[in-house]
Residue, then its C-alpha position, 0 to 999 in steps of 0.5 A: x500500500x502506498x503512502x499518501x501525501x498527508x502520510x508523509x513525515x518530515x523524515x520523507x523530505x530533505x533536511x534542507x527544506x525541513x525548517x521551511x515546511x514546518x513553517x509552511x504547515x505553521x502559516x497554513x495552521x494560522x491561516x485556516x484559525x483566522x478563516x474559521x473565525x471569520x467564517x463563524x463570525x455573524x454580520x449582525x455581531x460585528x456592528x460596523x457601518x456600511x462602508x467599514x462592512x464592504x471594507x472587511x468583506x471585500x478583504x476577505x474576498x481578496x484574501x481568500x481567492x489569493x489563497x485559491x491563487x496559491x493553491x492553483x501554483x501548488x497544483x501546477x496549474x498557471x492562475x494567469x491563465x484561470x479566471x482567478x485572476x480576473x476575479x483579483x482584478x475586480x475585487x482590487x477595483x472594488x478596493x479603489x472605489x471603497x478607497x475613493x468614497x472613505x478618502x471623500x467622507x475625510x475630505x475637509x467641507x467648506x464653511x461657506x459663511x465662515x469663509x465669507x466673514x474670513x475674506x470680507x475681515x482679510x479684505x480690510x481697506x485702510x481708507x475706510x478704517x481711516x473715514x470712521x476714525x475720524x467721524x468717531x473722532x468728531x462725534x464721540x458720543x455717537x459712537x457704533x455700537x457692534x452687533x454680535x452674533 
């Protein structure tokens, strides 16, 4: 009876690449770990907004299909000639305009009337700063008095 590849030891392998696939086997332990929880974890226990959600699932989704994109190496099979590829393509994409819309959401917005009080307040002419001191001078008691807001 012959021996499968899950039958293997570390024996069976050259001692060259020992170190490198109890490694392997240690990422492959982790990766499938972080899968499970995300797999397990339901939507509604997450509370995120709308934006933070397609953040997580669209990660997700790249993660996953990049670890099928190993796998089609792993097999010998060529993944630029699989649709997977196209599939990468996409999702990144859907990662740029997710990008896009957070970078807009923490763009800075206009103030519109503060802005105007800044230009007409940096607009100071002289002149008639000059025109009003000399009018307060000459009728001290009729002075303006200044409406705050």
């Amino acid at each position: 009876m012959a021996e499968g590849p899950e039958d293997a030891t570390m024996e069976d392998f050259p001692a060259e690449i020992g170190e490198y696939l109890a490694c392997f086997d240690s990422s492959v332990t982790s990766v499938n770990d972080v899968v499970q929880k995300l797999i397990s974890a339901s939507k509604s226990e997450q509370k995120l907004d709308p934006l933070e959600q397609a953040k997580l699932d669209l990660m997700s989704v790249y993660a996953l299909n990049s670890l099928f994109w190993a796998y089609l190496v792993t097999q010998g099979i060529n993944p630029k000639d699989h649709g997977i590829k196209h599939e990468l393509e996409r999702i990144r994409k859907s990662m740029n305009r997710v990008k896009e819309i957070s970078d807009k959401k923490k763009a800075a917005r206009l103030d519109k009337e503060a802005a105007s009080r800044f230009l007409r307040n940096a607009m100071w002419d002289a002149e008639e700063y000059k025109n009003k001191n000399k009018a307060s001078a000459e009728h001290p008691n009729k002075t303006k008095q200044r409406k705050l807001n």
